[in-house]
Legacy VTK file of the C-alpha trace (Angstrom):
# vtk DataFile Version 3.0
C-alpha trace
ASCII
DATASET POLYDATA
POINTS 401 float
-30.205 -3.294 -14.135
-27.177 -4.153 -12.265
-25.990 -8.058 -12.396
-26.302 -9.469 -9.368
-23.076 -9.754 -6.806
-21.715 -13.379 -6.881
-20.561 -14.545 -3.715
-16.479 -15.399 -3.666
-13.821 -16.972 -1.657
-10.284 -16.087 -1.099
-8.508 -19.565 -2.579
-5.041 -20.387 -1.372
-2.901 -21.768 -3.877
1.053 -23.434 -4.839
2.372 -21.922 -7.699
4.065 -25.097 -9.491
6.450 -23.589 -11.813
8.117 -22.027 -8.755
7.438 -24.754 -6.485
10.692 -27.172 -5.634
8.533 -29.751 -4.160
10.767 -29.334 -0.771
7.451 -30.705 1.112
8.036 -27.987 4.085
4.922 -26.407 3.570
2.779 -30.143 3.778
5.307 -30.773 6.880
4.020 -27.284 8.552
0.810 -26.823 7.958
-1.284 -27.628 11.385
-4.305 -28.969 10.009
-3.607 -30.997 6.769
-4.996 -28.841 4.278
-1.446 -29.001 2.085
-0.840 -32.514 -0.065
1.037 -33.743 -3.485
0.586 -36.208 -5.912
4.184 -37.037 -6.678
3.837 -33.785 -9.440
2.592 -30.671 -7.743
1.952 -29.529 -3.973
-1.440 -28.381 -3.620
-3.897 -27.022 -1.091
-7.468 -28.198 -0.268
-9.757 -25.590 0.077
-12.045 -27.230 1.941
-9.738 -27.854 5.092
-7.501 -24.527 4.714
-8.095 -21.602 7.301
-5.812 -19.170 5.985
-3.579 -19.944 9.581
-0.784 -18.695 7.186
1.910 -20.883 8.903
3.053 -22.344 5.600
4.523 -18.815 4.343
7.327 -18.200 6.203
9.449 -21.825 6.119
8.559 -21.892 1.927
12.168 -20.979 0.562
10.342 -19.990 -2.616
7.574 -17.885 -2.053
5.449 -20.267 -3.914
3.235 -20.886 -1.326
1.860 -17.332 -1.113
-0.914 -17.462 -4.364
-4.103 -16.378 -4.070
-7.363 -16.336 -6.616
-10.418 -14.896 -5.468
-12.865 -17.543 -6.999
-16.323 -18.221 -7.293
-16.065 -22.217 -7.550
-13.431 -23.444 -5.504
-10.545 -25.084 -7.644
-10.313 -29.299 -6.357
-7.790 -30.649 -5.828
-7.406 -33.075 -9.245
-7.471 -29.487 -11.283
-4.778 -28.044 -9.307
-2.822 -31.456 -9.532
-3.099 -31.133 -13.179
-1.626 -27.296 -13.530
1.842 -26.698 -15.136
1.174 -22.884 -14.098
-1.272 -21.402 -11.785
-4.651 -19.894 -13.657
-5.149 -16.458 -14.426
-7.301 -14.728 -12.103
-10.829 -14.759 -12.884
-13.032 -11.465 -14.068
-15.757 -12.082 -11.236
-18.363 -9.521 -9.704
-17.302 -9.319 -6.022
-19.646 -8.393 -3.185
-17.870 -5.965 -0.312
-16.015 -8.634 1.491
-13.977 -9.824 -1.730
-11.751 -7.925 -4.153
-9.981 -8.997 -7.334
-6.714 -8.873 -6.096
-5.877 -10.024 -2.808
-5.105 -6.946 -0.365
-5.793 -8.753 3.156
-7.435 -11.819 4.123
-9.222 -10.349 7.240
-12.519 -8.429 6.828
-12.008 -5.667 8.803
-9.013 -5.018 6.728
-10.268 -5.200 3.894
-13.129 -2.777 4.130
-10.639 -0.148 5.648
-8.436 -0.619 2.123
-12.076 -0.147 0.178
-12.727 2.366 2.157
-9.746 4.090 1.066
-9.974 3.282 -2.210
-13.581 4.919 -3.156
-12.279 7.810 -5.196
-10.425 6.270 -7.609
-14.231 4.767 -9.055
-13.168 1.171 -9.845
-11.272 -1.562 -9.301
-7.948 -1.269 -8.310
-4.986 -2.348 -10.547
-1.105 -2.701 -9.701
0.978 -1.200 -12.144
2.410 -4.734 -14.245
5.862 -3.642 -13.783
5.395 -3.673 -9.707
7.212 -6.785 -7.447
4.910 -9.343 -6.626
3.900 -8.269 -3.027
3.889 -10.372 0.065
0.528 -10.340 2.136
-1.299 -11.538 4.914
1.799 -12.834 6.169
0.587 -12.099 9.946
-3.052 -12.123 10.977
-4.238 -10.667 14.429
-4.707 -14.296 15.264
-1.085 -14.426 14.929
0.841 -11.094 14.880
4.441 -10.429 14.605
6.169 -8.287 17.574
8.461 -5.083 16.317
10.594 -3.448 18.182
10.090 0.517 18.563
13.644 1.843 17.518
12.929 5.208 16.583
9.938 8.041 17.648
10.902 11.643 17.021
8.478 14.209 16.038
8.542 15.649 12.482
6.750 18.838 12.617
7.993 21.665 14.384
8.199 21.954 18.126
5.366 25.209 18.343
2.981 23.558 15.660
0.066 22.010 17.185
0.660 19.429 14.384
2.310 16.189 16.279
3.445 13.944 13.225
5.906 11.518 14.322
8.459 9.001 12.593
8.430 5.670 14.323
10.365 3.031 13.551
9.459 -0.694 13.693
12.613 -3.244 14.128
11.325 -6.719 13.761
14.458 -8.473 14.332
14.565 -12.202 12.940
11.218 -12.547 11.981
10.662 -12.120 8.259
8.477 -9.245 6.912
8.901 -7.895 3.578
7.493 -5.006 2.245
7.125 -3.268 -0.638
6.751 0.426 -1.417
3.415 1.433 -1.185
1.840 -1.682 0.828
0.188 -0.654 4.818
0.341 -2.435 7.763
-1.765 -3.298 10.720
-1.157 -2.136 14.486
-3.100 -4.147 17.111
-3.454 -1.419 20.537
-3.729 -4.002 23.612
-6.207 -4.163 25.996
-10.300 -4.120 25.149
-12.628 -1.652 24.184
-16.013 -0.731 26.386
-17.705 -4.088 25.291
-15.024 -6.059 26.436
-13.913 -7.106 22.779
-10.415 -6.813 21.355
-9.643 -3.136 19.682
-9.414 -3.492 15.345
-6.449 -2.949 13.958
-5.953 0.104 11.666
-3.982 0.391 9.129
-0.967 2.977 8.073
1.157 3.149 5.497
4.820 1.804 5.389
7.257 5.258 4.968
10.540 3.486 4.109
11.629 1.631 0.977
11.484 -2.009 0.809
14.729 -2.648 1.988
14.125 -0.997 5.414
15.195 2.325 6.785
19.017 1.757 6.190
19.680 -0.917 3.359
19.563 -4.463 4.348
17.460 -3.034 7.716
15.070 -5.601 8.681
12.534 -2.717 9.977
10.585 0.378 8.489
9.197 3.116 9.267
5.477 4.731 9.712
3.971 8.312 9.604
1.953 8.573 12.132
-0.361 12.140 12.856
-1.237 12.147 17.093
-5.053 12.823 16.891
-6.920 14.115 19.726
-8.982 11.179 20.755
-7.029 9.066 19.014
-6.767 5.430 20.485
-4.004 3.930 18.174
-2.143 7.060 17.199
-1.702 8.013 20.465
-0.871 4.562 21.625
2.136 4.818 18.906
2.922 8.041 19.261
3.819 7.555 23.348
5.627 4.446 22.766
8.973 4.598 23.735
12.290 3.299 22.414
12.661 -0.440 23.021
8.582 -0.550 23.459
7.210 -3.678 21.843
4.077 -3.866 19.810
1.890 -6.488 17.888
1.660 -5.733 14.175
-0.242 -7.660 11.058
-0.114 -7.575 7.216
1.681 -6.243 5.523
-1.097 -5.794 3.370
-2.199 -4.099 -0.007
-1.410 -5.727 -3.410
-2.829 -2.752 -6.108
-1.326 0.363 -4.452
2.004 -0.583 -5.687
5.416 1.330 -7.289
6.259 1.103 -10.470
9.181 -0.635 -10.400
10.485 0.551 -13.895
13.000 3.340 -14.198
11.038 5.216 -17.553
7.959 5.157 -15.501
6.928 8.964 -13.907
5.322 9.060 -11.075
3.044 12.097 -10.002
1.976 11.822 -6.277
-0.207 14.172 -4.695
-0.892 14.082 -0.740
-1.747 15.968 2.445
0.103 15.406 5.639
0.570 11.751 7.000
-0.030 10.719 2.917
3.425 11.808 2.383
4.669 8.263 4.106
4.307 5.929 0.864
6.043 8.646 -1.757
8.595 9.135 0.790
9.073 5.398 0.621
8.765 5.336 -3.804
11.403 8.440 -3.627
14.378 6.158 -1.691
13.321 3.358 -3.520
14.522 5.601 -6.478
17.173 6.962 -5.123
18.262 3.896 -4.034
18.077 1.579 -6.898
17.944 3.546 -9.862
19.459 6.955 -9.774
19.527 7.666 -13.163
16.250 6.660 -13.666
15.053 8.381 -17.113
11.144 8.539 -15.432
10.611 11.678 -13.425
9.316 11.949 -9.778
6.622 14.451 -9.037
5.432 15.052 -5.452
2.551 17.932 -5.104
2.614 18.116 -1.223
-0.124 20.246 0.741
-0.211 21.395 4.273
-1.092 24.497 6.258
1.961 26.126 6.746
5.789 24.667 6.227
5.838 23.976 10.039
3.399 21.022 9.617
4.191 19.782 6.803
6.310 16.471 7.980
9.766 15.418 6.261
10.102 19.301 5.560
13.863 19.708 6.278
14.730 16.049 4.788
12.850 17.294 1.381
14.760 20.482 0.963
17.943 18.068 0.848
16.239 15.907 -2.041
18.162 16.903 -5.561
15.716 18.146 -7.750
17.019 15.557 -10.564
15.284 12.836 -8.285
12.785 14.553 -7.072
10.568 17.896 -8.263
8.830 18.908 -5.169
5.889 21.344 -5.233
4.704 22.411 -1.965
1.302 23.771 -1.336
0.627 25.792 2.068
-3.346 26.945 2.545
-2.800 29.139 6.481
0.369 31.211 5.887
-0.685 34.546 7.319
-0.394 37.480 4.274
-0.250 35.085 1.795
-2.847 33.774 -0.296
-4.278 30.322 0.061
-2.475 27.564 -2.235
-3.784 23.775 -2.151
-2.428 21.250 -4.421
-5.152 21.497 -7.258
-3.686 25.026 -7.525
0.053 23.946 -7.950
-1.235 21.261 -10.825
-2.559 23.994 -12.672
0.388 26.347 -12.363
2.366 23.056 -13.982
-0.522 22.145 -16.296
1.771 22.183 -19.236
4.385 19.589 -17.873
1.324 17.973 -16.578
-0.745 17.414 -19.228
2.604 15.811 -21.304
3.160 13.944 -18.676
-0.441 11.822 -18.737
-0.305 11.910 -22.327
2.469 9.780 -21.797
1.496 6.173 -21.486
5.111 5.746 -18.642
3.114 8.293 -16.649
1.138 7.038 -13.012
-0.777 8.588 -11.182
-0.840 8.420 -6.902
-3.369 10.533 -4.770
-2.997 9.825 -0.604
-4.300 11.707 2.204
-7.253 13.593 3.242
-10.495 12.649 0.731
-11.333 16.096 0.967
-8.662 16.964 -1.714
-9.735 14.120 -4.649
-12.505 16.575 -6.271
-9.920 19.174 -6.660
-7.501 17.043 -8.296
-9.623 15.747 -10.695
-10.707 19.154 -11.745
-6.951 20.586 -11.759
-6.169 17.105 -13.882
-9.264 17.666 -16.235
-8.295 21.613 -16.961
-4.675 20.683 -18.103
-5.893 17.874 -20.358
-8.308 20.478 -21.871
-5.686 23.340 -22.100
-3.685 20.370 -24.233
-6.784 18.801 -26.146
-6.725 15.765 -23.820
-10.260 13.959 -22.627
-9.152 13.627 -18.889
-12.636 11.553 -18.721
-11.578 9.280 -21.201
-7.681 8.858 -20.057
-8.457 8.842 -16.335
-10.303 5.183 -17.124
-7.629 4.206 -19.117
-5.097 4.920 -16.494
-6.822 3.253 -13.824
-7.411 -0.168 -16.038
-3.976 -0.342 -16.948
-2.775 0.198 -13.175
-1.362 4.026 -13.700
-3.758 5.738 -11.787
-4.539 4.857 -7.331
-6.199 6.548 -4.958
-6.080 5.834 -1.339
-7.694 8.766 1.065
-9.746 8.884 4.214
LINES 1 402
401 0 1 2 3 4 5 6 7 8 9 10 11 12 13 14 15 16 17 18 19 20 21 22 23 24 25 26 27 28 29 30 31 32 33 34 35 36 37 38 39 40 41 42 43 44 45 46 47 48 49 50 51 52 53 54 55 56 57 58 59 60 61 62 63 64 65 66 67 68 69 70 71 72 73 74 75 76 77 78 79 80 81 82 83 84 85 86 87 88 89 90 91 92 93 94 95 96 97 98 99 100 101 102 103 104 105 106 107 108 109 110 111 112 113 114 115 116 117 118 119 120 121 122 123 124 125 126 127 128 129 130 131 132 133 134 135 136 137 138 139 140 141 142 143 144 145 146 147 148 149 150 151 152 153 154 155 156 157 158 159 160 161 162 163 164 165 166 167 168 169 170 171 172 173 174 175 176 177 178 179 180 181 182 183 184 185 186 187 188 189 190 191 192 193 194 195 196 197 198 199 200 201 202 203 204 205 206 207 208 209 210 211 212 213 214 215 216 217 218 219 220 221 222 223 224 225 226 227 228 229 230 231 232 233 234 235 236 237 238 239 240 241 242 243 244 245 246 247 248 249 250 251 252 253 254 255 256 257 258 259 260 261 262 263 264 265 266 267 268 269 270 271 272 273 274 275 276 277 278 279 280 281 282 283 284 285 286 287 288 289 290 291 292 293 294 295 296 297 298 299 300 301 302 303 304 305 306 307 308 309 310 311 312 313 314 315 316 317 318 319 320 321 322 323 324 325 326 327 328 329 330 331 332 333 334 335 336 337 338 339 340 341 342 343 344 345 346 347 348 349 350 351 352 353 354 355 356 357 358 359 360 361 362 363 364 365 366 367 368 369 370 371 372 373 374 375 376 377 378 379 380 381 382 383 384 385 386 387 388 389 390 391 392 393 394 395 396 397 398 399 400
């Protein structure tokens, strides 16, 4: 019999050992919820709303701790800490999740939603930055800047996948590779209540398009009925748009030069390995950790970033591209390509460097798994045993839909 689900809060907390007791966040918050004792800053859980207008003055990201929590910590235990608490090991119902991805529900169920395949709870990899999220809500989003829309598939495909870039000027929002973001469409839907915000995944590196760039980039696939994709996809240089997150704290790079990364996607998936591939290229270009990107589309026309990839030095990046409607030629998806590599592939995830990344259409994750499970057998690996052990330790994400 399953234990029953405990019912769990999102608890904001002040991490003390970074905290320099500079009192800005007690001086901004709007409804008193922030205090000190002369020792540490603190929040009470009881007043706080999760307004998130404490993040951006904190010069020391100290503010931005969360514990998802069954029993609320008071405020004499967190005047007492010397270092914030491990997160507990709770049983979450479908509104909570060990690590904190987004604060808003409908959020949240789109990033479980997307996370279904990968059969548990989802880890960060411990060598990943500590991400930023929540930072804007739809209650208060920030406004980008549209600096950049240009279609990446070819002109006679009837595959419209665009690159648009977001500037966001002097308002602080830092990303990191692998994290999504929310875009709020204006206006109402037929019942006369504001549209949900979906979700897509940041394409650029954490320092922006260019280095130092206070923007970044999405993928974004025009779909025929489409409300927000074809909202973004119209938008025009200089267009401004509402935008919330970023969010996401588990689907995370590596951020370790000896780890290898194998990511496998379809279509618009490609946007967070195209941001983990400059984050390599850009930071550590002699990384010893090899990049892997199995890449599936129906023909090369459709597949986005096509032209860029060919550019990408095989020393960074070892690209194996997967095309299922070529006329004459025979039907290759990415399950396919992992078997025709299942030697390299099975040393890799014997390798305990080795992670794991699967994005894009859901319809793909079965095949994987099997491609994955033959090269473990073809090297006397138990892919049902290591694909656990991956995912515990934070090597092994799934996000599809």
């Amino acid at each position: 019999m399953d234990a029953p689900v405990q019912e769990v809060i999102k608890q904001h907390l002040i991490d003390p050992e970074i905290c320099i007791r500079c009192n800005t966040c007690e001086e901004t918050c709007p409804v008193d919820a922030v205090t000190h004792d002369g020792n540490n800053y603190v929040v009470d859980a009881g007043i706080c709303n999760h307004c998130m207008d404490c993040i951006s003055p904190c010069p020391t990201g100290s503010i931005d701790n969360w514990r998802v929590v069954t029993r609320p910590y008071s405020l004499q235990e967190q005047f007492s800490w010397s270092e914030l608490p491990t997160q507990e090991d709770v049983a979450v119902n479908a509104g909570g999740a060990a690590a904190i991805d987004a604060l808003e529900d409908d959020v949240s169920r789109l990033l479980e939603e997307a996370r279904k395949g990968l059969g548990g709870k989802p880890v960060a990899p411990h060598s990943a930055g500590k991400p930023t999220v929540n930072l804007y809500s739809r209650g208060k989003p920030a406004t980008a800047t549209v600096t950049g829309n240009f279609r990446l598939t070819d002109a006679a495909s009837d595959s419209d996948i665009r690159h648009i870039i977001l500037d966001f000027g002097n308002q602080p929002f830092p990303v990191l590779e692998g994290q999504s973001i929310g875009i709020v469409v204006p206006g109402v839907d037929a019942g006369g209540n504001a549209h949900h915000p979906r979700l897509y995944s940041v394409a650029s590196s954490r320092d922006g398009e260019k280095r130092n760039a206070n923007n970044l980039a999405l993928t974004v696939k025009r779909v025929d009925g489409g409300l927000c994709s074809n909202y973004l996809c119209d938008l025009p240089r200089g267009a401004k748009i509402q935008v919330t997150g970023p969010f996401g704290a588990t689907f995370l790079m590596p951020d370790d030069p000896a780890a290898n990364i194998i990511m496998i996607c379809t279509g618009t998936g490609s946007a967070p390995f195209r941001g983990f591939t400059e984050r390599r290229r850009r930071a550590m270009p002699d990384a010893a950790g090899r990049l892997l990107l199995f890449f599936g589309a129906r023909r090369p026309e459709e597949l986005p970033y096509f032209g860029p990839l060919q550019k990408v030095p095989e020393k960074l990046l070892g690209k194996f591209f997967c095309y299922s409607r070529v006329p004459n030629e025979p039907r290759v998806y990415v399950q396919d390509r992992i078997r025709s590599e299942a030697g390299e592939i099975a040393k890799l995830l014997a390798d305990s460097n080795t992670h794991v990344y699967i994005c894009g259409l859901r319809g793909m994750e079965s095949g994987v798994d099997e491609a994955f499970a033959d090269a473990c057998r073809a090297a006397s690996l138990d892919w049902s045993a290591l694909k656990p052990a991956m995912r515990e330790s934070g090597r092994y994400h799934v996000e599809t839909y």
